[in-house]
N, C-alpha and C positions, 0 to 999 in steps of 0.2 A: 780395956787394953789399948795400948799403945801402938801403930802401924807407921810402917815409911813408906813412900809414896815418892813415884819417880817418874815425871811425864819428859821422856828422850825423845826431843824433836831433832832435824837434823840441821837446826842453827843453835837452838840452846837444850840446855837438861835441868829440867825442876824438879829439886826434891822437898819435900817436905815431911815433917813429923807429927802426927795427930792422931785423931779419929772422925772425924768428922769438918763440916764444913765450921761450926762454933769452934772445934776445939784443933787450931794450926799450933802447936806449939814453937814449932823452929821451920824455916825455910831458906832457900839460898836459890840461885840462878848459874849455871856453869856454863861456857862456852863447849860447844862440841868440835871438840879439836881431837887427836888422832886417838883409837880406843884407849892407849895405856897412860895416858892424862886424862881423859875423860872419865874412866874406869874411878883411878886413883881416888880425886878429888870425890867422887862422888862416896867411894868406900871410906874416906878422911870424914867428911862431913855428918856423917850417921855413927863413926865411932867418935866423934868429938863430944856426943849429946851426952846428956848427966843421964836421961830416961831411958831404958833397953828397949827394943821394939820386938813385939811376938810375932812378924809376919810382915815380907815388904812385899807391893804391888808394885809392877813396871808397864807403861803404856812408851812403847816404840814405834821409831820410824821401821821402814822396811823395806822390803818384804822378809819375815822374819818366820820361825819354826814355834808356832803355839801350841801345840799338842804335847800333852807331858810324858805320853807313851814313843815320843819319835828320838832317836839317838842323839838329836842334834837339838831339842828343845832346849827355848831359851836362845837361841841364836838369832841375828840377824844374819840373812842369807844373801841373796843373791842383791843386796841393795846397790845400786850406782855411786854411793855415796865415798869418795876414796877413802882408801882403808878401813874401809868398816865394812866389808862384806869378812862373810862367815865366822865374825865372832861372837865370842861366846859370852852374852853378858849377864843371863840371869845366872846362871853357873859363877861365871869370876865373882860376880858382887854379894850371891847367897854366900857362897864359900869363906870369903872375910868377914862377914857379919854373922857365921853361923845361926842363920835363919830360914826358915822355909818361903819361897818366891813365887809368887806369881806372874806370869809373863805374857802380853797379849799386844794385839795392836796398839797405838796412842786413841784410833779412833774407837774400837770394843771398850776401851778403859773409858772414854768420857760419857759412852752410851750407860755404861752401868754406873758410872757418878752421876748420871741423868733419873737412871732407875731409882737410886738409891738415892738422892736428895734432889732431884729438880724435875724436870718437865715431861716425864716418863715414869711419875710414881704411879704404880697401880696397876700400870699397863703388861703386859709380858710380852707384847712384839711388837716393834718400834723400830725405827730407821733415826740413825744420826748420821747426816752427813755430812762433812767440813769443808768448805771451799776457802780455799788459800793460795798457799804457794805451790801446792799439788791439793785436787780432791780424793779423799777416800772417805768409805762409809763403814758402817759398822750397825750392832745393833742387838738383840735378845731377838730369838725366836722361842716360844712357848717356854718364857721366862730363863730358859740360856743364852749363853754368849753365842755369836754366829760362828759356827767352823765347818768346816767339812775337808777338802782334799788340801787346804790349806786354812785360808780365810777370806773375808768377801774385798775384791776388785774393784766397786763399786765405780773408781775414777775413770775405769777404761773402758767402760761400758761403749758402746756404740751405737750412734746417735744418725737421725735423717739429719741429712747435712744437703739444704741446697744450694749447690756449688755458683748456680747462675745470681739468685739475689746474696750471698755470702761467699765471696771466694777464698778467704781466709781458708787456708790449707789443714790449719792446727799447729801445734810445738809436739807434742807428746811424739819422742823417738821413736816409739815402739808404735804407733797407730795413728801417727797423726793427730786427725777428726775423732780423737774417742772426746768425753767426755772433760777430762783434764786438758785436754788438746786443744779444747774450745772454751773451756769457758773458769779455767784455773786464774788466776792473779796475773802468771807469767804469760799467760795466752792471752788478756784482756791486755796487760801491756806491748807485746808485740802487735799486736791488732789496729790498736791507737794511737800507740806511740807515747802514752803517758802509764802510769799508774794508775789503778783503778781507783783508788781513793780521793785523786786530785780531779776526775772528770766531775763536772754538774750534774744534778739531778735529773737534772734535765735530757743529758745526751743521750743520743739513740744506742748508745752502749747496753744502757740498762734495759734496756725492751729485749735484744739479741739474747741479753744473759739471761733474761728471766725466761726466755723460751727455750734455752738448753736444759736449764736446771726444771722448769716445767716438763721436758719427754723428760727428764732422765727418773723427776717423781712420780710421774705415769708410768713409765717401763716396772718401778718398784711395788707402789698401787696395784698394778696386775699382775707380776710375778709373785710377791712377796706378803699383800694383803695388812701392811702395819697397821695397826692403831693408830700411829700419827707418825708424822717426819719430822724430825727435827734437824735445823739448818743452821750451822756456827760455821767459826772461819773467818780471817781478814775478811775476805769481801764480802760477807753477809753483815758487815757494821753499815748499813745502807738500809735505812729503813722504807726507802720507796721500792726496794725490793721484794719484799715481801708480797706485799700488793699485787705486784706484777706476777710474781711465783704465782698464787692463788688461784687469780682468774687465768691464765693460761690454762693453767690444771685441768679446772673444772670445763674452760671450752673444747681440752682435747681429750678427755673423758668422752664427754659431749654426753652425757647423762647415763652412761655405759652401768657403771659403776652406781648402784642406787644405796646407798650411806646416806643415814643422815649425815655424818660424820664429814664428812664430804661436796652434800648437796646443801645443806644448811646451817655447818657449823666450820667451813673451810679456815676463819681464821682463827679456831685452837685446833686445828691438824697438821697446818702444817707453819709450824713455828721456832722462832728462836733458843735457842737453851737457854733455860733460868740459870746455871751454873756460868753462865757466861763463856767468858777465859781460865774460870776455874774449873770447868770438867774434868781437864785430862788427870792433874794430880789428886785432886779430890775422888775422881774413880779411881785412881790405883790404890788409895783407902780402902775403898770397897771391892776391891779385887785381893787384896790385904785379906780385909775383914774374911774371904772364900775360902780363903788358903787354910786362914785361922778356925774355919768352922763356925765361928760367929756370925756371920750375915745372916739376915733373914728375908735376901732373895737366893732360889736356885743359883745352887754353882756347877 
């Protein structure tokens, strides 16, 4: 079978056509400009293909209605994003394509393209989280997708913040010092005054941020018990980051937590996505594949 696959960020929209990560048949890149150009193009480009698709998976920005039992599923809700709160997109775009839709976070989608072909095969509860231009996480618990009263907030978690050696206040409107507030792309650049990409390896930037992203993988570690974390995102293309992530970890554990997983094998726990930058559309493949009854992970 054939799937479409739709990673809706809120600067661009990937779609593509396939099944797997071998088999991309067609792809395009869309600017996200207001819902009923963004809609369009995207319904244009899945009816232009020669191949019909049995099932399309969509990975969204948000905050958005993933539950297919709630009146408003398929919607993005309540996002900051102008004009694009409460619309209805897995609705408008099944309805032209007459296909059945799956609809989830961008971050739930790259976790289950993670499952399903990269760095979370095998495992059933795992953490992906993406550090960017906002963080959010996502992830399987006992081989399902995370949901409950909504779905996981991961980015606004709230973090020791001390204010005497870091006075840095945070960006995040809603919290400040959460999590996205401290230690996001646009927080690293208001912080320094640069881009996080253009500072050196060297600079004391990267020790701060591995200490945030260090509590916020502890807080998960004891709350949530993954099998492993996985960490994507512009600013995780930093490979002395990692490093830094690890041993923080395991100093502020401080041997809590007795894993081998953990105590002896920290650096396949908590590591990069093998899918890279292709998560997000490659798991709405596999959120496709759910829909279709075909997968053979839990839907």
């Amino acid at each position: 079978m054939l799937y479409g696959g739709i990673e809706a960020g809120g600067t661009k929209i990937v779609c593509a056509l396939g099944s797997s990560p071998a088999d991309v048949r067609a792809e395009t890149r869309i600017p996200t400009t207001t819902p009923e150009e963004t809609l369009g193009k995207i319904i244009t480009f899945f009816q232009q293909q020669a191949s019909p698709i049995a099932a399309l998976g969509i990975g969204a920005f948000g905050p958005l209605s993933p539950d297919p039992a709630a009146p408003d599923y398929g919607f993005i809700t309540t996002t900051p994003k102008p004009g694009w709160a409460n619309v209805d997109v897995a609705g408008t775009i099944g309805r032209a394509l007459g296909v059945p839709v799956g609809f989830d976070t961008d971050v739930n989608v790259a976790a289950l393209g993670e499952a399903r072909w990269g760095a979370a095969q095998g495992l059933t509860t795992f953490l992906y989280l993406t550090v960017g231009t906002g963080i959010g996480g996502g992830g399987l618990s006992n081989g399902r997708l995370m949901h409950g009263l909504l779905h996981p907030e991961m980015g606004h978690i709230l973090l020791p913040h001390d204010r005497q050696s870091d006075p840095f206040p945070g960006i995040c409107p809603y919290h400040g010092d959460c999590l996205e507030g401290m230690a996001s792309g646009p927080a690293m650049r208001a912080r320094w005054g640069e881009a996080a990409e253009t500072l050196p390896v060297d600079h004391p930037a990267w020790a701060l941020e591995a200490h945030y992203l260090a509590l916020a993988c502890v807080n998960f570690i004891c709350t949530l018990s993954p099998q492993r974390i996985i960490l994507g995102g512009g600013v995780m293309n930093q490979s002395q980051l990692f490093p830094l992530i690890r041993q923080e970890a395991q100093s502020l554990l401080n041997g809590y937590v007795q894993a081998p997983a953990i105590l002896q094998h920290i650096d396949a726990y908590i590591v990069p996505p093998a899918l890279a930058g292709r998560a997000g559309v490659l798991g709405a493949f596999a959120l496709a594949e759910q829909v279709a009854g075909e997968s053979p992970l839990q839907s």
